[in-house]
Structure formats: C-alpha cells, structure tokens
N, C-alpha and C positions, 0 to 999 in steps of 0.2 A: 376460587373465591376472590373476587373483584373487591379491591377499597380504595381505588384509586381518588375515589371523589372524599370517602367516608374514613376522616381520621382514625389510624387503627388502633388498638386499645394496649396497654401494658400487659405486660405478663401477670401482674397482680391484677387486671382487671379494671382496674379504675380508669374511668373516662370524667373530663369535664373540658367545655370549649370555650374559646373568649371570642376571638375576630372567625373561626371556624376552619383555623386551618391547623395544621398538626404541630406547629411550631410555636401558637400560642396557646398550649394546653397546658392546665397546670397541672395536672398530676403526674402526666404521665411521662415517663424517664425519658420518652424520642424527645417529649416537649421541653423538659428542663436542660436536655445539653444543645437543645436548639436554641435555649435562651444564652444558653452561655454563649454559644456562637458568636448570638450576633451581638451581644453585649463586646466582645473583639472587633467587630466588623466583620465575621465570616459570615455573616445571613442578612439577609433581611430585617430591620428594626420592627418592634413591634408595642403597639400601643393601642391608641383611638383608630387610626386606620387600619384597613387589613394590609397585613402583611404580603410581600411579592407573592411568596411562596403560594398564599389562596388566590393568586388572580390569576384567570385564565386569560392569557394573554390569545388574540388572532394568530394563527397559524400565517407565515408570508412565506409566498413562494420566493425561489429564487431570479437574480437579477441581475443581468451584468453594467456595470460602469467602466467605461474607458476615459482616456484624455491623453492629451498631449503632454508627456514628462517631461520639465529641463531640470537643469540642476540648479536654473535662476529664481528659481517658481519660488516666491517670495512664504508663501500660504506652508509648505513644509513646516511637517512639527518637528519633535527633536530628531524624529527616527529616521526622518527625512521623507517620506511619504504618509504617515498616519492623517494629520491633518491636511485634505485637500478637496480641492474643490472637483466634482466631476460633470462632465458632460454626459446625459445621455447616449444610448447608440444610436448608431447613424439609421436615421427615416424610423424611428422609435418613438412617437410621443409620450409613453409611457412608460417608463420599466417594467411593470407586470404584463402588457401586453407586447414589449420588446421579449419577455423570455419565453412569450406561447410560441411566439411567431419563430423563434431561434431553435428550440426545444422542435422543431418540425418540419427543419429546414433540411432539404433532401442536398447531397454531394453536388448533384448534377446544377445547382445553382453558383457553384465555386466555378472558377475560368480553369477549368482543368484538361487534360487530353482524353480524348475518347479510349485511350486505354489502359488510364488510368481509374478512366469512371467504371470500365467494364471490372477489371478486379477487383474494384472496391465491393462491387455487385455481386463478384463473385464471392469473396469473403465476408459478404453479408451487413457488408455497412452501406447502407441507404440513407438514416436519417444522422445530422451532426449532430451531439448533443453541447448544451451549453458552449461550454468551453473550446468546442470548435467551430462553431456560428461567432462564438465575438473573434477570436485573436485567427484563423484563417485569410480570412479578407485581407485582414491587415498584416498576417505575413508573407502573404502571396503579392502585395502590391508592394511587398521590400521594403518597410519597417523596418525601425527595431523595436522589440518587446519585450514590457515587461507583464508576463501574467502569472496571476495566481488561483493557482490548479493544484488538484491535491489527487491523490491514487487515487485511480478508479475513476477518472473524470476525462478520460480519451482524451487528455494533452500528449500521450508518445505519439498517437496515432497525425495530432494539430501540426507539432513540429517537423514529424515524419515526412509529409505531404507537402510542407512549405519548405524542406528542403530539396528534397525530390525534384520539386519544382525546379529549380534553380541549378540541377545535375545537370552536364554533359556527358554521358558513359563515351562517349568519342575518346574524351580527353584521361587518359588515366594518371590524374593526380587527385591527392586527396583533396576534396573539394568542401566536405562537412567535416565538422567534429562536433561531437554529443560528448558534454562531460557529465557523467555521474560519480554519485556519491560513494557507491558500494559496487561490487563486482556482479551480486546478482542481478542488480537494477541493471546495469550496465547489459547481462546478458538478456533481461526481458526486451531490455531496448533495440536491441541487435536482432534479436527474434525478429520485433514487429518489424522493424525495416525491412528485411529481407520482404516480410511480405507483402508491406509495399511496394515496393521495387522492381517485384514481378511483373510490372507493365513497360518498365527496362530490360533488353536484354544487358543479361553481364556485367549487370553494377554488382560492387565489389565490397562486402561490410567487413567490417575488420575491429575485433573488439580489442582492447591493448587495457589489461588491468593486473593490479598488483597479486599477488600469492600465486604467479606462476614463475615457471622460468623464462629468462629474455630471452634466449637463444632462438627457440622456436618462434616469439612475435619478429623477431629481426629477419628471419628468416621470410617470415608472410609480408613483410614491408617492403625485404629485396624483391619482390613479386609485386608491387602496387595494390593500391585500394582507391575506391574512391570516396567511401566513406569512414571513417574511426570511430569506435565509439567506445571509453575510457573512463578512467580514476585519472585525477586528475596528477597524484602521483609520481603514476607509471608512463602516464603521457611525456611527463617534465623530461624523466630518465632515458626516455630514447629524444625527446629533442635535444637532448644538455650532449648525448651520444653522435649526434649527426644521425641517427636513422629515421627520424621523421622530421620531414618540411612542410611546410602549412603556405608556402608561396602563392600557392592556387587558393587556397582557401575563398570559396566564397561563402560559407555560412556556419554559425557558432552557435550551438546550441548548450546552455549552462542548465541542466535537468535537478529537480531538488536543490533550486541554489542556498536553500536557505540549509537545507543539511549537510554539505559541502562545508558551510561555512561554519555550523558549529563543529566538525571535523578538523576546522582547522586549516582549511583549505586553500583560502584567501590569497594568500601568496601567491601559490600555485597557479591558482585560477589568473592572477595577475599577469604573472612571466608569461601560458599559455596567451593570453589576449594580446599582449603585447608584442609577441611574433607572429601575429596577425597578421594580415593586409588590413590595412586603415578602412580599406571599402567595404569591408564585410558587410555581412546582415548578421544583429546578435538577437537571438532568441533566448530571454529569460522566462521559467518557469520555479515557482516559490509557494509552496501550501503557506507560508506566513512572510511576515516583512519584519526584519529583524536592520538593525543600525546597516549591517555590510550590504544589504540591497541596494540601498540608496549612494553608498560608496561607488558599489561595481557599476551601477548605473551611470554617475559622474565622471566614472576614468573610462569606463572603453564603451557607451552604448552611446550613438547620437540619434538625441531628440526622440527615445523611444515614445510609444504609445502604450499605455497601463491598460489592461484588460483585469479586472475581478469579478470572479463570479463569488457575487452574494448567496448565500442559500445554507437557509436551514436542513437536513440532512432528514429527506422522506422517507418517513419511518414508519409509514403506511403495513407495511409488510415484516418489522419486528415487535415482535412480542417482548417485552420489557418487565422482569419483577426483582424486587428488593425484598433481601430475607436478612435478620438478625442475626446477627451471631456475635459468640464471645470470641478473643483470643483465643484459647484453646479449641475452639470445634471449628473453627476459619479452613484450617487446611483438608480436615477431616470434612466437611461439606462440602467443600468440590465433589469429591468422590461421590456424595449423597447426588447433588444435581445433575454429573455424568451418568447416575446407574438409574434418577429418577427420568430424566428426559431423553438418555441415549442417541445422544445425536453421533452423526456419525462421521463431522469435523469438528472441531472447536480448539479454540485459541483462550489459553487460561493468561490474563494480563496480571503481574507483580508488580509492586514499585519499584523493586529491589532486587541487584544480582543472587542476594541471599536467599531472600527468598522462594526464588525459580527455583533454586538445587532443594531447601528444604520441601516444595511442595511435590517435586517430580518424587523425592524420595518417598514420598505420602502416596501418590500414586503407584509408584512402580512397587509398592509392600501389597496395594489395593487391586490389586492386577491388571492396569490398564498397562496399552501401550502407549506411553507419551515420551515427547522429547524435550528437549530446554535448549532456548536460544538466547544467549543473552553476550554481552561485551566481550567474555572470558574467553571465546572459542575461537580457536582456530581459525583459519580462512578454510580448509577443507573442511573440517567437523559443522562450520555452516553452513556449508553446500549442500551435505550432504542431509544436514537436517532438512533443511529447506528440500530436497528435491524428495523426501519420502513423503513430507507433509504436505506437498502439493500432487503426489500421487496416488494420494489416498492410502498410503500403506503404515500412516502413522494416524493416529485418531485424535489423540490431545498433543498443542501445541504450549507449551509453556515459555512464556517471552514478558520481557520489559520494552516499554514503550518507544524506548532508542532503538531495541535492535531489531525490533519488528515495522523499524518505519521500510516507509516502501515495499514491505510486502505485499501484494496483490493476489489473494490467494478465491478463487471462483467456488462457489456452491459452498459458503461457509456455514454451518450451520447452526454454530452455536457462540456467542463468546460470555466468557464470563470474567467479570470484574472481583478479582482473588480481595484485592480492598478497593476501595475506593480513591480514584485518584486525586487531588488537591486543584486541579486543574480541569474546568466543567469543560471545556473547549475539548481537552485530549480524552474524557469521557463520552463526549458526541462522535469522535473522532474513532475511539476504540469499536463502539456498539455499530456504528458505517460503515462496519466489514463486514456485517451478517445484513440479510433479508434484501442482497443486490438481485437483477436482472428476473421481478418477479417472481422470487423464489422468500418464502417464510423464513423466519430465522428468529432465535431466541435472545437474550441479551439478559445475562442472571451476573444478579451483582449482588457480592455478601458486604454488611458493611456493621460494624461497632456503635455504640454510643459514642465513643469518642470521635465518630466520623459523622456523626447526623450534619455538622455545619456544612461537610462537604457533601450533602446530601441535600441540604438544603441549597447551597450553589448550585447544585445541578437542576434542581425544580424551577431554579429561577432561571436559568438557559433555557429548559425544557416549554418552561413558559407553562407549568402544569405539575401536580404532583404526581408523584412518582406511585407506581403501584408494590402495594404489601404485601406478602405469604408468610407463612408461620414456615416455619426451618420443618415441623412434626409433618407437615404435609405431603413431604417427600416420602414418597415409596420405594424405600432402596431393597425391601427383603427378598433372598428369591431370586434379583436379579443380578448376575454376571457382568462383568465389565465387556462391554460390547468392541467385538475385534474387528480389526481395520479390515475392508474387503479385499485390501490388495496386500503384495507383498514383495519387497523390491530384490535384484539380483545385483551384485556390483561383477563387469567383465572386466578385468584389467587388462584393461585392452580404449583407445580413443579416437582423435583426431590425429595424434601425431601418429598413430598405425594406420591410418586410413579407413576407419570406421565411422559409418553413416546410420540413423536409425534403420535405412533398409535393411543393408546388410545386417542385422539383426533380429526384425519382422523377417527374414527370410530364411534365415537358422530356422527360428523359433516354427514357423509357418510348415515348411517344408520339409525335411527330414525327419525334426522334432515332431511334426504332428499335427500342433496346437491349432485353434481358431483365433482369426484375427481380434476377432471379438474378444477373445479371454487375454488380452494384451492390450496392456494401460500405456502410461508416458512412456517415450523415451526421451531419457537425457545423456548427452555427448560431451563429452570434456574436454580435456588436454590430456590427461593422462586413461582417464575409466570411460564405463558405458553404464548408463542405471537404467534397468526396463523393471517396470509394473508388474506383475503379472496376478489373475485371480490366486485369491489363499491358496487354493483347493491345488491348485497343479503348479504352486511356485517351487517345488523339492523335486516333483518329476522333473521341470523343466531343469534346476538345476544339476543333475546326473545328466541329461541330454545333451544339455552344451558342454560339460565338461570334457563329454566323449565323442561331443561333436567337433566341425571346426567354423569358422566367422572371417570367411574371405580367405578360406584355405586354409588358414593356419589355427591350429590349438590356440585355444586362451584359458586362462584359469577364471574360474566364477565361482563366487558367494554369496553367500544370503546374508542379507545387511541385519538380521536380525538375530544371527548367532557372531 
C-alpha cells in the first residue's frame, strides 16, 4: 500500500489537512510532533506557505566542480573550503552535460599504456565513472588533489592508476604510499592494486597496519616493495624504527582523509608528509570537508586542484518504507522486517554501541544469524566479522555509523534504519549501500514520534515524502529466520606459513572432492585462512581438511560458527 503522496492517517483514524502535507495536519499525532519539530527549527516552518516537506522538489543529476586550491584564495569560509568559487570542467559548458559526457567516458581516452588498457578490459572496467573522468586527467598530468569521493565511487581504482602511472618496477624502492584509516580499508586497497598492477611485471604491494605483529612487516621491508599501503600509525612505528624510507617517494596518497582525522590522526599524517620528498604528488580523497582538510592542504599539498562530485544518490533501484513504532516494539520489528522481506544481506544501522549488543541479543533469542560491529571490538573479532559478512556466511550485519564507515560490502540487500539518524546526509549515506550495480534493494527504517522532526529532515533532503506501512502489514507467521547460504571454516594456518587461496581451492577441489562452484571467498591473513563454503557440505569439508593436509603439512580447522 503506496502513501507516499497521500498523508497517512493516525492510528485513531482521524485525518484533517492545511497546506497538504503530513507535517501540517492537525490531528494527527506524525502531524503534532512534526509541529513541535519545527517550532525548534528541526523542520520546515509551517503557515500560509506550504511547507518543504509537500514540495517536490526536481530530481538533479550529479555534477562535478573542480579549481584551482591555494591556501591564499581569499573566498574560504571558516572551514577553509566551504565557501568558494568553482570553475566548470575543462571543455564543459554545462555541468549536467559535463556529467553525461564523464558518466561515459571509456579508459582508452586517458594517456595510458596499451597494457594497462588491456587489463583494465580484462577486469572489466571500460567506462570511468564520475569521480574518475574528473580527478584522473588531473592526476595523471601530476597535480595535486583534492577530491571528494565517498565508497563505492571508484576513487581506489582513480588513485590506483595515477600512481601506477608514475611507478618504475625497475627501481625497487618504495615509490607510493596509500594511507588509510582502518586496516580493512587498507587491505581492500591492497587488493585493488595488485590488480591493477597486473600490467606490471613484479610490482611489489605491501600493506603495513596496526593489530599485527612488527616482526613479520620488517621482515617484508628487508625484501623491498614498491608500493605501501598503511594506518598511518603503524607507518610512523617502522619510520621512527629505521625500517621504512620514503626517499624515492614519488606519490602520496591520503585515502578517507577525513576519517583519519576524526581518528586522530593528524599528526601522524603530518610527520608521514614531512619525510616526504618535497616533489611528490599528493592525492587527497575526503567523502566530507571537515577544518583539518584545508590544514593538510596548506602544509604539505602545492596548489592542489579540487574535484567534487555533486550528486544526489540514484535511488532509482531502492525500495524505500517507514513504519511506526514505539520504544518497546523497535527492537522486536527488526525481527518482523528480516522474517517479512528475508533478504539474504542486510545491515541493521544503531546510533549507539548499546544498542548494537541490545538488538543482536533480540536477534540472536529470534534465531537469526547476525553479528555486531561497533568501536568495542577487537582488531581481530572485526576482521573476522567483516570477512563472514562479506561471505555471505552471516545474514544480519548489526553496526554504528563510525564503525561501518568504509565498508564496501557488494549485492546488499537490504538495510534497515534500527532509529532514525539526526543527521539526513548520513541517512542518504546509510540507505547508498543497497540497490548498487542494478541490483534492487530495500531501505526500511522504523522511526517514533519523538523522531518525526528527523523524518521530516530527511523528506526535505529527499526532496519528497517519504513513503508509510502500517507495522500490521508484515507477515512474520510461519516464517523462519532465513539462514545465510554459506558457511565460513577458519585454518590456522596464513601468510606467514605460506598459504595462498590456491593452495586451499586445491585441498578442498582435489582430494577433498568438492566443486569449485560450492566454494565462496577466500580470505588470507597473517596468522588464519577463511574459506566460504555452501551450508550443505561446510562440516564434510571440515573433517576432510582436518584429515587432510594444505601444502603438505596438517592444519587444524574450525567452523566459525561453533
């Protein structure tokens, strides 16, 4: 039942409208705490005009603005960037027909090598999107940059390419360094290099991050790299040690700088720059612009060029509904939406670390399988969350908005909004993980009367109201908590043994039996080995390997789920 247009009615029933939108209704209870709202300034005013909330605002595509940054640029607002003037992009009369033309702009138009165009090809990237049509040109012509790119926007892939560029594998020194914020990021980042690099022989990536031990990175250092890719850290602790030099350095890439720096990071990032070579090329990448951009820009980036991609978040392909609820049924409706929709990812967003543990406990009484990610955990117990929830071997992902930044998690299917956040930007932001790359996706948010004001912020983002369901509508009877397809094995057994995903597609394949087919991720560590495998044959496989051996030698194995 559709009421996106048609103000929805109270639970008593009573309807009456003034300007026609749901926020100036007198009777009804959305309508009176939406007045309260905005009598604070959380809403839209409401009077003789119609209020934001009833205007349907045009849908605008996205748009990118670049220019030239100094740190003299008189026009800075406080932030040091918010207020400013932009140029168009180059040979763009328009922004909206700058982002058709950018939005479709094949690789083979960048000054690349012919073997780097073919793997690109081969890995299936042909068109740039946004964010690499504006800041590419301009990092491959040796710039510095500053752009603003949020996950899921093919900035690893921007920066990747325009360091690449600028490699000599001849020379075996460390030539790049990528700093990131977190360890996972750091290792998605590490991934994608390698595979661009594959038009290199023998470039060399070397990830150096904190919650491992040093011994084994000092060890990979004594061997050379010619690219790093790090916490900023764990970087500091082998520079401050003599084990890494940055002399060669010719390019600097600062990834999530703005979540670096609510980390705390600043410093760090400072000393790192400063043992620089002065000639580098710095690449900054920032989903927001917070005071320390416009800092880090002043002390170590010269005369960078801004790239921002503008854009509303096409949401052509999620499915969007708000449902009622009190305090007490809040935790207890999740459960209803997992057993009425059954998706078979989803990411449940909290405000609050409290929260995450009280609602997993609501789940895990309800029999799903879910996990919780939030500040409290380990650097291993994240890992590990992470690598089952991006294996499909975990179903509900339970996270606060901190500790799930930077995740990039593919074919999500579902998220749901546990409350509503205060913040309409990081509600655009949460629901822009589901319905990517053509694929549907849901986006259920339960929200209180005492949250309509922040319901109403979001309709006026939205630029539209937000569509209603009754809580009753859900058909939970009957249905079972829907179990993950896969199911993970931990080998204790990694890198430092000399273990590759082969050598484990090879166990499993070969002796073991199994089809390639019935065998999901593998993930490699420092210390473990995490493989996939369908539900059905995850307990045969784990007596097989136990009895089998992984590059000759015994390992022990477990199932992450006992």
């Amino acid at each position: 039942m559709r009421t996106s247009r048609a103000r929805p009615t109270s639970r008593r029933g009573r309807t009456s409208t003034s300007c026609g939108s749901r926020c100036c209704t007198s009777s009804d209870r959305r309508g009176r705490a939406r007045r309260r709202a905005a009598s604070r300034g959380d809403a839209a005013r409401c009077g003789a005009m119609p209020c934001a909330a009833a205007i349907s605002r045009p849908r605008q595509g996205p748009h990118v603005r670049h220019r030239n940054f100094s740190p003299d640029d008189r026009s800075l607002g406080p932030a040091g960037i918010g207020h400013v003037r932009y140029m168009p992009y180059v040979n763009s009369p328009r922004p909206h027909a700058m982002t058709q033309q950018s939005t479709a702009t094949p690789f083979s138009a960048l000054p690349l090598t012919p073997a780097t165009l073919a793997n690109l090809a081969q890995l299936g990237y042909t068109v740039m999107t946004p964010i690499q049509a504006a800041s590419l040109p301009i990092a491959l012509a040796g710039h510095d940059l500053i752009a603003q790119a949020k996950t899921g926007s093919g900035k690893t892939a921007a920066f990747s390419l325009a360091l690449l560029a600028r490699l000599d594998a001849r020379r075996f020194d460390v030539q790049a360094l990528v700093l990131c914020p977190t360890r996972e990021l750091a290792d998605q980042v590490a991934q994608e290099v390698r595979r661009l690099a594959r038009a290199e022989e023998n470039v060399k990536v070397l990830t150096l991050c904190g919650g491992t031990p040093m011994r084994p990175q000092t060890q990979s250092l004594e061997h050379g790299a010619h690219i790093i890719v790090g916490t900023p850290g764990r970087i500091m602790d082998h520079l401050d040690r003599g084990h890494l030099t940055l002399d060669a350095l010719n390019t600097l890439v600062l990834d999530e700088a703005d979540r670096m720096l609510d980390m705390g990071f600043f410093d760090d990032i400072a000393k790192v720059a400063r043992l620089c070579p002065p000639t580098r090329q710095t690449l900054l990448f920032s989903a927001t612009y917070p005071d320390g951009i416009a800092k880090l820009s002043q002390q170590f980036l010269r005369n960078p060029k801004e790239v921002k991609l503008e854009e509303r978040h096409d949401d052509s392909k999620i499915r969007q509904r708000f449902y009622e609820v009190t305090e007490d049924e809040r935790l207890h409706a999740v459960g209803l939406l997992l057993k009425h929709y059954r998706p078979v990812s989803t990411i449940a967003f909290c405000n609050t670390k409290q929260q995450c543990r009280d609602l997993l406990d609501v789940l895990h009484a309800q029999g799903f399988h879910a996990l919780a990610l939030h500040g409290e955990l380990e650097q291993r117990e994240r890992d590990q969350v992470l690598i089952q929830f991006a294996n499909r071997s975990c179903s509900v992902l339970v996270a606060t908005d901190v500790a799930a930044r930077g995740l990039d998690i593919a074919q999500l299917e579902a998220v749901i909004n546990v409350d509503v956040t205060p913040d309409p930007e990081v509600h655009v932001h949460r629901i822009g993980r589901t319905g990517r790359a053509d694929q549907e996706g849901w986006a259920l948010s339960l929200a209180s009367m005492d949250e309509m004001g922040r319901v109403g912020a979001i309709e006026q983002a939205l630029g539209r109201d937000v569509e209603w369901h009754p809580l009753a509508e859900l058909k939970a009877d009957g249905n079972e908590p829907l179990l993950p397809p896969m199911e993970t094995l931990q080998i204790l057994g990694g890198r430092k043994d000399k273990i590759r995903p082969g050598d484990v597609l090879g166990a499993l394949t070969g002796d073991a039996g199994f089809s390639g087919s019935q065998i999901g991720k593998i993930n490699v560590t420092e210390f473990s080995t995490y493989v996939a495998l369908e539900r059905g044959i995850a307990r045969d496989a784990l007596r097989k390997l136990n009895a089998g051996k992984i590059k000759g030698k015994r390992v022990k194995v477990r199932l992450m789920d006992e």
